[in-house]
TORKOL-4160 file (C-alpha; in steps of 0.2 Angstrom, whole numbers, padded with zeros to 4 digits, m for minus):
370
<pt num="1" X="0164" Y="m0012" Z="0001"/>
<pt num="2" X="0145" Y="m0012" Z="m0006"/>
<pt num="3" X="0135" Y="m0025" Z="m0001"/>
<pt num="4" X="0135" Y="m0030" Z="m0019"/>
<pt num="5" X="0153" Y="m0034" Z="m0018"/>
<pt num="6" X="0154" Y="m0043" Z="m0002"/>
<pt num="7" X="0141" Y="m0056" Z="m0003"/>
<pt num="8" X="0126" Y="m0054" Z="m0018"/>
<pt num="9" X="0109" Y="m0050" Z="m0009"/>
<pt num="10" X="0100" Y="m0066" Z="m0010"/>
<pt num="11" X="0083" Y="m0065" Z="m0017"/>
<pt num="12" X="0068" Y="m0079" Z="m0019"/>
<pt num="13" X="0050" Y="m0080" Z="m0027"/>
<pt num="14" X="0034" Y="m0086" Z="m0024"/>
<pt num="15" X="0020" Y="m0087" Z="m0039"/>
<pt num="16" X="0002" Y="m0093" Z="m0038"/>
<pt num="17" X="m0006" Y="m0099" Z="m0054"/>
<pt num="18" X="m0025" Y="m0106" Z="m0058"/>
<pt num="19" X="m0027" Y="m0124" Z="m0063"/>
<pt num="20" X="m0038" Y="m0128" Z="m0077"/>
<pt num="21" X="m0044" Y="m0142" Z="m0086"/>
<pt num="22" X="m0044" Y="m0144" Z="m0106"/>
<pt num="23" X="m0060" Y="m0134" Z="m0106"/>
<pt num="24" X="m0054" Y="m0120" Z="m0094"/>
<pt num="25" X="m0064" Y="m0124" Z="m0079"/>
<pt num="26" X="m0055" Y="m0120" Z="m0062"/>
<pt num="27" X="m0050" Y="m0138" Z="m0055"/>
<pt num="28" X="m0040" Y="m0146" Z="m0042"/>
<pt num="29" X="m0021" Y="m0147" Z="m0043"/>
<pt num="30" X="m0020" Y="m0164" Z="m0037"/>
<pt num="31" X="m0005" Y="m0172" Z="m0043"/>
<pt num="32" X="0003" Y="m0156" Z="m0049"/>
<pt num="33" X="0010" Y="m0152" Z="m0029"/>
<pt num="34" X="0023" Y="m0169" Z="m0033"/>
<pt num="35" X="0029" Y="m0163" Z="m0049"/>
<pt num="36" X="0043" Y="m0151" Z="m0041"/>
<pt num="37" X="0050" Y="m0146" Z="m0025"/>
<pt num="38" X="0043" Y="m0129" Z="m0019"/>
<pt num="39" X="0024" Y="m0135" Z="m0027"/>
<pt num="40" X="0011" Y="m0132" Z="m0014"/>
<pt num="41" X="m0007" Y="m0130" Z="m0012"/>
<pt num="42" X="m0016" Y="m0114" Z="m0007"/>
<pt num="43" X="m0031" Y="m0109" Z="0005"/>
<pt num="44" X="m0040" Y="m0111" Z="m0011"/>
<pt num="45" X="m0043" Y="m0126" Z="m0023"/>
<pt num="46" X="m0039" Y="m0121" Z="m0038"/>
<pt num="47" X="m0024" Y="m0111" Z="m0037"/>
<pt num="48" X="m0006" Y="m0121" Z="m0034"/>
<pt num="49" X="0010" Y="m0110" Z="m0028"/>
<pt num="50" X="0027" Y="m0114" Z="m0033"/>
<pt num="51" X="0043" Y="m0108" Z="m0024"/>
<pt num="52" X="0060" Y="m0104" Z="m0026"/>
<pt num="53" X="0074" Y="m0106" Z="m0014"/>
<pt num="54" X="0085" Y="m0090" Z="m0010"/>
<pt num="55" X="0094" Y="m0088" Z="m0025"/>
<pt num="56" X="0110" Y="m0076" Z="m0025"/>
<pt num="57" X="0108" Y="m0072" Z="m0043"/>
<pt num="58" X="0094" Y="m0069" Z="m0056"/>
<pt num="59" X="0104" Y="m0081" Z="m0068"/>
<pt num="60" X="0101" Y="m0094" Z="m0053"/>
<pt num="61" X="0082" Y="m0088" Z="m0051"/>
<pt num="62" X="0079" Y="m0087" Z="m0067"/>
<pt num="63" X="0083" Y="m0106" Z="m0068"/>
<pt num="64" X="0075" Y="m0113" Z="m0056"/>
<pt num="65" X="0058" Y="m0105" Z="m0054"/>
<pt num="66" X="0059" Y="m0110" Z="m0075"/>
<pt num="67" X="0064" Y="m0129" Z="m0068"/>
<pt num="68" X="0051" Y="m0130" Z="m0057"/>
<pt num="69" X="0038" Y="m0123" Z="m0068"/>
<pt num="70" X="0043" Y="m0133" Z="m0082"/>
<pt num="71" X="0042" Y="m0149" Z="m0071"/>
<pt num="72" X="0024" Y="m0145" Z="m0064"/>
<pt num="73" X="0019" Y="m0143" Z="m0084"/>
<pt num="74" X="0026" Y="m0160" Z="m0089"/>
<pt num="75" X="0014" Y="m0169" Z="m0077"/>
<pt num="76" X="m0001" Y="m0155" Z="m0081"/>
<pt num="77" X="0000" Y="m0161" Z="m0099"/>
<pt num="78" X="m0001" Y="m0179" Z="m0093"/>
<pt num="79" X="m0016" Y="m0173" Z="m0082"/>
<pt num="80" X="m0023" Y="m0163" Z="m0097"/>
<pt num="81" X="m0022" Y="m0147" Z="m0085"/>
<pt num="82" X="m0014" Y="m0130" Z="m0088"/>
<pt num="83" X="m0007" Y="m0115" Z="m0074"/>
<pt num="84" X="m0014" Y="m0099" Z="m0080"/>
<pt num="85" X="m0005" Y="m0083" Z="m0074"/>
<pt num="86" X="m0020" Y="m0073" Z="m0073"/>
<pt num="87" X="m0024" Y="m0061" Z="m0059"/>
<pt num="88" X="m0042" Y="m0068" Z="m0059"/>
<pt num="89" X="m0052" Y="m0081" Z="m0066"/>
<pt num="90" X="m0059" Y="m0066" Z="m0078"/>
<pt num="91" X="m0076" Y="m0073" Z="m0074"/>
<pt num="92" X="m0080" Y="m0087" Z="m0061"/>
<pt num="93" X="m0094" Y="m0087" Z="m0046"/>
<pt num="94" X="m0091" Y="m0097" Z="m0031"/>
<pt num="95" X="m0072" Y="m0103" Z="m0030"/>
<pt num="96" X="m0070" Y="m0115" Z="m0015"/>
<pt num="97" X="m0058" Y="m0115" Z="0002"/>
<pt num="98" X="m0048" Y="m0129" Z="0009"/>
<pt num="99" X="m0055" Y="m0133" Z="0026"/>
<pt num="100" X="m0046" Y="m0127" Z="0040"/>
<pt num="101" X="m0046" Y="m0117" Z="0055"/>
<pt num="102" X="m0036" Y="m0103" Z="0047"/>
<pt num="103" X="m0045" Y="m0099" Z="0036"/>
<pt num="104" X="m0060" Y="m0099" Z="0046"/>
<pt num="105" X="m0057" Y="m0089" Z="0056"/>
<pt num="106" X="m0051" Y="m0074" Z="0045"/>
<pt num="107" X="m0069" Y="m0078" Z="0036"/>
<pt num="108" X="m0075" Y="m0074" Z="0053"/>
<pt num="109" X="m0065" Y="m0059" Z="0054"/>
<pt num="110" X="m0067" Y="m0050" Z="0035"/>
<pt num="111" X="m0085" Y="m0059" Z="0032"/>
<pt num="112" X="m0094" Y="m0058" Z="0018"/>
<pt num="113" X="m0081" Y="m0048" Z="0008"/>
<pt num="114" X="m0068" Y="m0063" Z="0012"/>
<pt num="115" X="m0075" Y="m0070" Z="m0006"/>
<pt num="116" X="m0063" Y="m0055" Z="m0015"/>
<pt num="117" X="m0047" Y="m0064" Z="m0009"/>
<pt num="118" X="m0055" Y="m0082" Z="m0016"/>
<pt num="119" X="m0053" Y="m0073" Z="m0032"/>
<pt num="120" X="m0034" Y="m0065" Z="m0032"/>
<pt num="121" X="m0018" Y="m0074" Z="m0037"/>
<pt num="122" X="0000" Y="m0066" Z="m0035"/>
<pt num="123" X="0016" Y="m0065" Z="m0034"/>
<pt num="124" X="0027" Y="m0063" Z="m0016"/>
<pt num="125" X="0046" Y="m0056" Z="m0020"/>
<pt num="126" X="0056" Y="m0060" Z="m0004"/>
<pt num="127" X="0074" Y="m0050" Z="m0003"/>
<pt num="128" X="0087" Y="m0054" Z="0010"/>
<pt num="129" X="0087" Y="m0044" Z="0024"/>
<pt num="130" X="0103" Y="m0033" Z="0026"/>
<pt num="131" X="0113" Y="m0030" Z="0044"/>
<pt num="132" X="0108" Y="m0013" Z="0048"/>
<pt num="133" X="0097" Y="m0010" Z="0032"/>
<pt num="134" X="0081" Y="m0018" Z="0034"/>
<pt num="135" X="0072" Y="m0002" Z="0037"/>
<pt num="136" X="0079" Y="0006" Z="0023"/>
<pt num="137" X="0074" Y="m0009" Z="0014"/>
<pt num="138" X="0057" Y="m0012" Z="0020"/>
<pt num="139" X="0054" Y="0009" Z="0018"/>
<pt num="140" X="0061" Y="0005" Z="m0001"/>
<pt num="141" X="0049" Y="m0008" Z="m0007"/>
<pt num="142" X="0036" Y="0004" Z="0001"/>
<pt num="143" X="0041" Y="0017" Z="m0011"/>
<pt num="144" X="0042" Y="0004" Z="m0025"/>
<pt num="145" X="0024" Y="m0001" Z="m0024"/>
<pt num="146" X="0017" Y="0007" Z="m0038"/>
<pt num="147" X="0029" Y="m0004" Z="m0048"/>
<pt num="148" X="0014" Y="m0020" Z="m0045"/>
<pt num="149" X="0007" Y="m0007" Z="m0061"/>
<pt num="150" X="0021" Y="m0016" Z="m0072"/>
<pt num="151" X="0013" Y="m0035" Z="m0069"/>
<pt num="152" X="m0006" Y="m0031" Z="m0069"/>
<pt num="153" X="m0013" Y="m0045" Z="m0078"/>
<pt num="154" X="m0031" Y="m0044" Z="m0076"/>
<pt num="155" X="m0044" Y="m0029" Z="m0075"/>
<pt num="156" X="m0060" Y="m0042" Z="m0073"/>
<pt num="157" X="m0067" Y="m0049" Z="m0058"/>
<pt num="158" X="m0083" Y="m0059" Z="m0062"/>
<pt num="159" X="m0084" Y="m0054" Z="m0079"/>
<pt num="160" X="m0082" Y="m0037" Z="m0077"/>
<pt num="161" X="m0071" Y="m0023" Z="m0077"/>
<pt num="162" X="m0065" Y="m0018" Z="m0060"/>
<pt num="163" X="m0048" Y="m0008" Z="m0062"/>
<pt num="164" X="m0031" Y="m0012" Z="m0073"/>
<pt num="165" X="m0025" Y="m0021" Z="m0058"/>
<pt num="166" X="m0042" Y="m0029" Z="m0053"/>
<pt num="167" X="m0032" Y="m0040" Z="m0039"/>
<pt num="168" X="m0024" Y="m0026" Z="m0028"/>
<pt num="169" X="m0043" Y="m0018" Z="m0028"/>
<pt num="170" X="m0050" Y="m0034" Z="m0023"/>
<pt num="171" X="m0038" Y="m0035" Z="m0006"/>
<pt num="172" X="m0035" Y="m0019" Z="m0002"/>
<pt num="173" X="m0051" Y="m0010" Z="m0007"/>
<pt num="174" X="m0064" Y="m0022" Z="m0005"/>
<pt num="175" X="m0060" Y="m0036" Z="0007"/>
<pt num="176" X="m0049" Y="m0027" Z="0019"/>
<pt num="177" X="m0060" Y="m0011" Z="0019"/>
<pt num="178" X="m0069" Y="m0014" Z="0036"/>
<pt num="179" X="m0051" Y="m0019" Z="0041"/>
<pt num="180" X="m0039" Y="m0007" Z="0032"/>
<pt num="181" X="m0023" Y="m0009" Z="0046"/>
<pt num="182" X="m0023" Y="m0027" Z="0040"/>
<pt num="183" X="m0023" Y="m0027" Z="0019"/>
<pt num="184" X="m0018" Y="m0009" Z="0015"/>
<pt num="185" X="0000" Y="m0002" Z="0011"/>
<pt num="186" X="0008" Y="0003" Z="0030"/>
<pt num="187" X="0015" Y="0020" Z="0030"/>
<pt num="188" X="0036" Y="0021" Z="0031"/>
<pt num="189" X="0045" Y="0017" Z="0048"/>
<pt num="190" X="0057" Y="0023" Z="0058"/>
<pt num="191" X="0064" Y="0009" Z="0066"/>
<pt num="192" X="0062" Y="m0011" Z="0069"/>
<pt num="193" X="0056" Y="m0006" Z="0087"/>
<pt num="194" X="0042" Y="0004" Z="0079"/>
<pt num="195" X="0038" Y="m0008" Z="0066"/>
<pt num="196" X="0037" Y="m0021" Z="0080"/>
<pt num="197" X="0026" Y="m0013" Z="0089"/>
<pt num="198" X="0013" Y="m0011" Z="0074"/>
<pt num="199" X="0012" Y="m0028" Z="0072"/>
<pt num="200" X="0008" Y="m0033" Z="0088"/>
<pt num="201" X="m0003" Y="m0019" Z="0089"/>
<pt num="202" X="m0013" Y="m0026" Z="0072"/>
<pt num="203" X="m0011" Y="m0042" Z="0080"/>
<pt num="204" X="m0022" Y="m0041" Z="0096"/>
<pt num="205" X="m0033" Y="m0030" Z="0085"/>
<pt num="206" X="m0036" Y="m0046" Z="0075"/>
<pt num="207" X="m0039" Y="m0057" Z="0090"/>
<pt num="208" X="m0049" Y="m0044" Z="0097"/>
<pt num="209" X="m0061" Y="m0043" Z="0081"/>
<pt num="210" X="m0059" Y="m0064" Z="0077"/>
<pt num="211" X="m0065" Y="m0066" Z="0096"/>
<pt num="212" X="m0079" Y="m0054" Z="0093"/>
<pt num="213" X="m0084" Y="m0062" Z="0078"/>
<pt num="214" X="m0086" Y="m0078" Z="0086"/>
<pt num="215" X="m0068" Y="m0088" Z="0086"/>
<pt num="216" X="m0061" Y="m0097" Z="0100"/>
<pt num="217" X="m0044" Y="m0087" Z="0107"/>
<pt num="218" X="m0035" Y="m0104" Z="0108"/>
<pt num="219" X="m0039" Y="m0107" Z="0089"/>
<pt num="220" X="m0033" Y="m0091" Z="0086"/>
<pt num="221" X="m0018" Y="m0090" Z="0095"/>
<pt num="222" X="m0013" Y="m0109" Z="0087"/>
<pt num="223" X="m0012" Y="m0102" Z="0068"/>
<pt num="224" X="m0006" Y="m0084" Z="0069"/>
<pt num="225" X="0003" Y="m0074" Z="0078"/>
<pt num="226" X="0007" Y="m0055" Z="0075"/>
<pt num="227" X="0018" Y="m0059" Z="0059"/>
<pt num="228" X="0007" Y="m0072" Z="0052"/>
<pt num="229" X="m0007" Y="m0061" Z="0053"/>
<pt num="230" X="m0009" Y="m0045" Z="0045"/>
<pt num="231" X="m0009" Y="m0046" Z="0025"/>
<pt num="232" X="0001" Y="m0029" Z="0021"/>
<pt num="233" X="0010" Y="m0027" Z="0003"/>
<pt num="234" X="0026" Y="m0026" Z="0010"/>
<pt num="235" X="0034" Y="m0033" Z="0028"/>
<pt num="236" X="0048" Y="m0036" Z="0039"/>
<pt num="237" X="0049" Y="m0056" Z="0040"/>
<pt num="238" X="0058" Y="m0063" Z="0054"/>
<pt num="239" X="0053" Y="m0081" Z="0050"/>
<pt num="240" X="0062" Y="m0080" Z="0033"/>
<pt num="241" X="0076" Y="m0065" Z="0037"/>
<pt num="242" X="0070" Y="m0057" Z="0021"/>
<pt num="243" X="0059" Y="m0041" Z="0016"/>
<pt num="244" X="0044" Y="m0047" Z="0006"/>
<pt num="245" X="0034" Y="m0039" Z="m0005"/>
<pt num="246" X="0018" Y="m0047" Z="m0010"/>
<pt num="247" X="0010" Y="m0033" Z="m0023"/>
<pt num="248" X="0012" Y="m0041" Z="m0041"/>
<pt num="249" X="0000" Y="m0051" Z="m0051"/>
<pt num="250" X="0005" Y="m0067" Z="m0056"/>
<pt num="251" X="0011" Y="m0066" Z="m0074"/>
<pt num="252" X="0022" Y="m0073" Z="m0085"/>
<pt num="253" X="0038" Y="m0081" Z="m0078"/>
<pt num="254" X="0050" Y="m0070" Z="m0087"/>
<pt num="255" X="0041" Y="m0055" Z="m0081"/>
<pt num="256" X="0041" Y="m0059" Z="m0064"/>
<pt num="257" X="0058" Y="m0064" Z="m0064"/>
<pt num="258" X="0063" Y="m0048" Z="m0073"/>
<pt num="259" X="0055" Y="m0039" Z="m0059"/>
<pt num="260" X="0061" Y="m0047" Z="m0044"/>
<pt num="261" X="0077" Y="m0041" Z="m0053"/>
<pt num="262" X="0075" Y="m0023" Z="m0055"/>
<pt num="263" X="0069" Y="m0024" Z="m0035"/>
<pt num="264" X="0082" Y="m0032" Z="m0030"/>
<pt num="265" X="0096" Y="m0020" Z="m0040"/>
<pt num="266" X="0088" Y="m0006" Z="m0033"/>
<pt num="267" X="0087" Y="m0015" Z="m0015"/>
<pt num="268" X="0105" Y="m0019" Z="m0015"/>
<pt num="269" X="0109" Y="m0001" Z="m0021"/>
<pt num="270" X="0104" Y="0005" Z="m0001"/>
<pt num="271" X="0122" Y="m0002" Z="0004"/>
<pt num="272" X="0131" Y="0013" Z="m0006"/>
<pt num="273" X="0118" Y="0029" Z="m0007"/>
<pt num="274" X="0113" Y="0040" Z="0006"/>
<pt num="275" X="0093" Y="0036" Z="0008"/>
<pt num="276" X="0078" Y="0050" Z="0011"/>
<pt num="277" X="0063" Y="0054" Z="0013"/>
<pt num="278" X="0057" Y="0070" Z="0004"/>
<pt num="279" X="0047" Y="0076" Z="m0008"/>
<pt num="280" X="0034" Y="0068" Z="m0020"/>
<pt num="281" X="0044" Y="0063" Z="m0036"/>
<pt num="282" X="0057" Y="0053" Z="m0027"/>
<pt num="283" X="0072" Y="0045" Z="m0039"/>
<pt num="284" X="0088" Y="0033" Z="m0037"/>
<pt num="285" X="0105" Y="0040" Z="m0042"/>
<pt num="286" X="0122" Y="0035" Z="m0039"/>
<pt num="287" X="0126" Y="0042" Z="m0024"/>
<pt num="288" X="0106" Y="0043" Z="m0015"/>
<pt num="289" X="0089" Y="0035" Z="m0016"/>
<pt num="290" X="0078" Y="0045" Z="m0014"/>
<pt num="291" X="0059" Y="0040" Z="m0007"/>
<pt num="292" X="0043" Y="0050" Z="m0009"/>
<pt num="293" X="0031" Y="0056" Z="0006"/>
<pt num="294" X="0022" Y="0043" Z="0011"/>
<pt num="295" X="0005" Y="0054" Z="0005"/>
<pt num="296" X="0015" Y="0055" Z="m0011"/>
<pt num="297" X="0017" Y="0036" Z="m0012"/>
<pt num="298" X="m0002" Y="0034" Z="m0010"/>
<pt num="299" X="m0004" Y="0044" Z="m0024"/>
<pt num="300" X="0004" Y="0033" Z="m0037"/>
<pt num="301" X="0000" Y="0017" Z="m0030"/>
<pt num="302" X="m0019" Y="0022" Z="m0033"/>
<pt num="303" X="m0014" Y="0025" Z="m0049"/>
<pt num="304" X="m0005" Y="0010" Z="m0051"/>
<pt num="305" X="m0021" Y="0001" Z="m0048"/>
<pt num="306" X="m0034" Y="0011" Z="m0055"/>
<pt num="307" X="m0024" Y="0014" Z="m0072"/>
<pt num="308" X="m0008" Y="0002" Z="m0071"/>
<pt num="309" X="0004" Y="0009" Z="m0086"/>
<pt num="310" X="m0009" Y="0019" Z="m0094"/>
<pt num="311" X="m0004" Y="0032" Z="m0079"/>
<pt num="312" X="0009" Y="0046" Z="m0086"/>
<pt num="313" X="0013" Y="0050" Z="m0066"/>
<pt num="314" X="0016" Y="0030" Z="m0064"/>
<pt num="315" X="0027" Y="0027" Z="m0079"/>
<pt num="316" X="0036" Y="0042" Z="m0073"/>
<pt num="317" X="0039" Y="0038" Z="m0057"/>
<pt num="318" X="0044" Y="0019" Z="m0060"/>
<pt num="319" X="0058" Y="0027" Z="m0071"/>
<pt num="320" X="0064" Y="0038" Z="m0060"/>
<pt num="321" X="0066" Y="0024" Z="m0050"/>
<pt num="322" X="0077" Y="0014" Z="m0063"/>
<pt num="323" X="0063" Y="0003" Z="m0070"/>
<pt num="324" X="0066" Y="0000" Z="m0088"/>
<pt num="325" X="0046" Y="0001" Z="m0091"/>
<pt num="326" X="0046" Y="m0002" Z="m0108"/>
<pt num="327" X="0053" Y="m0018" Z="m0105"/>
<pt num="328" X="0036" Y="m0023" Z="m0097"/>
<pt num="329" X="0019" Y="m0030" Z="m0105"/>
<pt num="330" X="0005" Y="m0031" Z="m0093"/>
<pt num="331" X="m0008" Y="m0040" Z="m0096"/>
<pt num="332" X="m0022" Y="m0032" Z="m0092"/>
<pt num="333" X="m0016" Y="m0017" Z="m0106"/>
<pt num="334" X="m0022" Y="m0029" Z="m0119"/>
<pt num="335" X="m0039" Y="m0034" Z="m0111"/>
<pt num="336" X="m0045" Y="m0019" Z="m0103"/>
<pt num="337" X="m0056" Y="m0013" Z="m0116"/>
<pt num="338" X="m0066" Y="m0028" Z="m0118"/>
<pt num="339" X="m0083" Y="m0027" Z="m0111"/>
<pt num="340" X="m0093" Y="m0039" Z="m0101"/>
<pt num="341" X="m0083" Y="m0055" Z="m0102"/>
<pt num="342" X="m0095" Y="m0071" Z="m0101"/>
<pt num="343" X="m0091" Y="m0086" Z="m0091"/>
<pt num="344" X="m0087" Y="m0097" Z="m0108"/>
<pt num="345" X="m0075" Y="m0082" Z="m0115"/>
<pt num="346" X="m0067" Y="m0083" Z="m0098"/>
<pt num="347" X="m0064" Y="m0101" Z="m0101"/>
<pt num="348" X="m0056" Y="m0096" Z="m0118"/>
<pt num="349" X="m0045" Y="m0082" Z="m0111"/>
<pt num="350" X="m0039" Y="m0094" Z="m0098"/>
<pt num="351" X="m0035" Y="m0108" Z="m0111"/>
<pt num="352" X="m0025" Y="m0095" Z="m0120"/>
<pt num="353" X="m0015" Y="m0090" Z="m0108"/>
<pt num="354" X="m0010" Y="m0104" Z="m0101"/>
<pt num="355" X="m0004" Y="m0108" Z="m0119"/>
<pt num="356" X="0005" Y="m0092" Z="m0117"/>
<pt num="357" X="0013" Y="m0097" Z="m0100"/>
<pt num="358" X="0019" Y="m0114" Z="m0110"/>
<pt num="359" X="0028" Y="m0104" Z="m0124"/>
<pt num="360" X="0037" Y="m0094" Z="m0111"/>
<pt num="361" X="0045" Y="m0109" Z="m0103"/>
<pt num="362" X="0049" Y="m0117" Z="m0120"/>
<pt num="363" X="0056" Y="m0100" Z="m0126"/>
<pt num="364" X="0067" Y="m0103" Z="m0109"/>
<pt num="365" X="0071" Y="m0120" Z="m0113"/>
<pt num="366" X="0062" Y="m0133" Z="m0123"/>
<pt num="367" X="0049" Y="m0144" Z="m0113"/>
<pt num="368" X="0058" Y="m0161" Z="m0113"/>
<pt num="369" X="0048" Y="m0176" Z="m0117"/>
<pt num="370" X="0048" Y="m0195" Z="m0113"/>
């Protein structure tokens, strides 16, 4: 019996979105965090997270990440605020942290270059860890990380054009450079001994370099430990039995739930093929998944981030790996060509898309009012 047919492998979301006020400027979510169960501030000011539970269908997904969305939207209009599921802010300069040791200490740590990841909002993709699969599910959503290319949805960082998905550059090409073990895509693994090990490995890596930089080892040791703190695309997590991936752009409700979809298909398919590592095409068929070299992997993920869909070799691959691509409208496809973007047309394509962000949750469902 599949796992499919046993139990359906449950499946849960997490999306940040930037708060704006009617004129576009990046605020403070305030009371948007009481609207719905699962709203939460992040490290950031401006940006507000909403969660889903573990949902066992897409159907079930679908209609709660919409519920809780649409709830946070009710109050924002009584706020006059809007969520935007941009990338980045297009264009914006200084964007402020919550104070808290945490988040000092990984300034102390990255540095000067910690001011990329002030400018990046996402969306984390948590799939149930199977008995006896995790590996083959955490090696899976390694091979899948070009697919981040299908949800790009901004190419601009301060008002110019970075790459098609600006926000996978920003972390793992320009803040985690000096510390690529703790932001970059980790090669495959054999087992969850080894992958153990390489977190605990990064882990007194960290506190070696936090202490060198000037943190105190209780400090440290009291808000993180060898899960909590490396910032790879995908991982094991124990604290939530699930495998996460934490590539995507924010974007559109409908698109990220037709993602987490696809992934989570193609996840649940490791209960009935025989999986391998060979090659660089890679492909999913009835009976086999197979997964790229991890060289190969590499590959399309730069493409994914330098070019997004624009990259014959990506689109190829994501089909291969039963992505329906066409069913896909990044966003940074429609912007890309744009010059320099000033900080008041920033404000305007902010504006606009979280008009756009609205429409999808009325297409949903129509936004109740009182």
């Amino acid at each position: 019996m599949s796992v499919h047919e046993s139990r359906p492998i449950r499946r849960s979301i997490e999306v940040e979105y930037w708060v704006i006020d009617d004129d576009g400027r990046l605020v403070e979510p305030g009371a948007l965090v009481d609207a719905s169960p699962g709203a939460e501030t992040e490290f950031v000011e401006p940006v507000l997270e909403i969660k889903t539970t573990p949902c066992e269908t897409t159907a079930e997904l679908r209609d709660e990440l919409f519920d809780r969305i649409e709830a946070v939207l009710r109050r924002a209009e009584e706020l006059e605020k809007g969520l935007v599921p941009l990338a980045t802010p297009i264009n914006h300069d200084e964007i402020r942290d919550r104070a808290s040791d945490r988040t000092r200490v990984q300034e102390q740590v990255i540095g000067d270059d910690f001011e990329y990841v002030r400018h990046c909002a996402g969306t984390h993709i948590h799939v149930e860890q199977q008995p006896d699969r995790a590996i083959d599910q955490l090696n899976a959503l390694i091979a899948l990380d070009p697919a981040l290319a299908l949800v790009n949805s901004s190419p601009y960082f301060r008002g110019r054009n970075l790459a098609a998905g600006a926000r996978s550059k920003l972390y793992r090409w320009m803040a985690y450079d000096d510390v690529p073990h703790q932001g970059r895509l980790w090669p495959y693994a054999d087992d969850t001994e080894e992958w153990t090990r390489r977190l605990e490995r990064r882990y007194e890596e960290f506190v070696t370099a936090a202490i060198e930089a000037g943190a105190d080892r209780a400090t440290i040791r009291s808000h993180f430990d060898p899960e909590s703190a490396v910032w790879t695309p995908v991982q094991l997590r124990e604290s939530f039995t699930t495998v996460e991936w934490r590539s995507p752009d924010t974007a559109l409700p409908s698109q990220v739930v037709q993602l987490a979809d696809q992934v989570a298909t193609i996840v649940d398919h490791l209960g009935d093929a025989e999986v391998r590592i060979e090659g660089d095409t890679g492909r999913v068929a009835d009976d086999e998944i197979v997964l790229p070299e991890f060289d190969a992997v590499i590959e399309y993920v730069n493409a994914a981030i330098r070019d997004g869909l624009d990259s014959d070799a990506v689109r190829s691959y994501l089909e291969r790996l039963g992505f329906d691509v066409e069913a896909y409208e990044p966003v940074s496809n429609e912007i890309v060509g744009r010059g320099p973007i000033s900080p008041a047309e920033a404000r305007e394509i902010r504006l606009e898309h979280a008009e756009r962000l609205e429409e999808n949750v009325r297409r949903a469902r129509p936004i109740s009012s009182d």
